[in-house]
C-alpha positions in Angstrom: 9.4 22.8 29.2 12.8 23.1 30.0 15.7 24.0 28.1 17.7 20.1 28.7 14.4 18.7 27.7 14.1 20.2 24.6 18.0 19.7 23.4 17.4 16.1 24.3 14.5 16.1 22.3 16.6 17.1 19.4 19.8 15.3 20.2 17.6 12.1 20.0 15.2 12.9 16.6 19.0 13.9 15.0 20.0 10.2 15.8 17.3 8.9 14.7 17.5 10.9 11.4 21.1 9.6 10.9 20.3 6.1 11.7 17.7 5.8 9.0 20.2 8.0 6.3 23.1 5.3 7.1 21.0 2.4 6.9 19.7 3.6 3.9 23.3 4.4 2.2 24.2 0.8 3.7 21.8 -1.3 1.7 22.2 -2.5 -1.2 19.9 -1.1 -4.1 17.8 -4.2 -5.6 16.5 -4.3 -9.4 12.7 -3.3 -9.2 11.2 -6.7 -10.1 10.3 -7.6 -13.6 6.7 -6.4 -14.4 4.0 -9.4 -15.0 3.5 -10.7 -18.5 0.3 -10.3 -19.8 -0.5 -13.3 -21.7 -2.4 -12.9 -24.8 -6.4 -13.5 -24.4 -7.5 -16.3 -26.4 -10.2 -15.3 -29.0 -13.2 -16.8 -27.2 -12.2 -14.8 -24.0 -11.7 -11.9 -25.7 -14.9 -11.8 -27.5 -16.4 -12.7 -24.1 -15.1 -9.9 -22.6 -16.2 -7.5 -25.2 -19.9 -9.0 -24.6 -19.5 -8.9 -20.4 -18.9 -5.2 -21.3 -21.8 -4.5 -23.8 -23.8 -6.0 -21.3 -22.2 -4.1 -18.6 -23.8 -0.8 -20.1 -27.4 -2.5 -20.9 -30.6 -1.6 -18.4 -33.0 -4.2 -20.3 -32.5 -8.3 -19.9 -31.0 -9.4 -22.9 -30.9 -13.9 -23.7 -26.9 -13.0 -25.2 -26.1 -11.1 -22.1 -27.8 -13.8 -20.2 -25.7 -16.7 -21.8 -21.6 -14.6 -21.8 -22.9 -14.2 -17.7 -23.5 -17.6 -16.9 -20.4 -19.3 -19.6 -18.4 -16.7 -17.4 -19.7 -17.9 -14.3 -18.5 -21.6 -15.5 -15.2 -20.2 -16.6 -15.0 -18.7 -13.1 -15.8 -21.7 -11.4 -14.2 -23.9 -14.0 -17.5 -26.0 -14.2 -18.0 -28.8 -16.5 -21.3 -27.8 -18.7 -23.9 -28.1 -15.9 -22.5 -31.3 -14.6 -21.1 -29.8 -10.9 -24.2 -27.6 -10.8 -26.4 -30.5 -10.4 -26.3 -33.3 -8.0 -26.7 -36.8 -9.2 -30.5 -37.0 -7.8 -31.0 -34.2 -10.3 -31.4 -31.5 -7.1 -29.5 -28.3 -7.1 -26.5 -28.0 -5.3 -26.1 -24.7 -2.7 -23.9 -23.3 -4.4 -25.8 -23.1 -7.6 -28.7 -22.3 -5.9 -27.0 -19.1 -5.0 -25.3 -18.0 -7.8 -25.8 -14.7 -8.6 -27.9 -14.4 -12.0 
């Protein structure tokens, strides 16, 4: 490589190195926005939780563990009790029939 080719090489990553410094002095600095609030969990969720995690660590089917899965489920899928999992002929819909246990 030639001598011209390699001061060009420089001359241009130098002008590139002080475009990027000036546009960074040139900005203005912004406030890092506010972290989110965490709003306080309401006692049922927060005993729900604690049960989804118990049941998190269990091996062996469990009717409790069984029953904070599916009212989680609802919650998830902000289901009335049963009604939207059933169709009005009494068949299931898809999407319950898919749900995952």
């Amino acid at each position: 490589m030639s001598r011209t080719v390699k001061i060009a090489g420089v001359a241009a990553l130098a002008g590139l190195m002080m475009t990027v410094a000036i546009v960074a002095a040139v900005q203005p600095d912004e406030p890092a926005p506010p972290p989110p609030f965490a709003l306080p969990a309401e006692a049922g969720q927060d005993r729900l939780a604690r049960e989804l995690d118990r049941c998190a660590t269990l091996t062996m089917p469990d009717s409790g563990c069984e029953a904070a899965w599916a009212e989680n489920r609802r919650r998830f899928f902000s289901q009335d009790e049963g009604a939207a999992a059933t169709k009005h002929d009494g068949s299931m819909s898809p999407s319950a029939e898919g749900a995952a246990p």
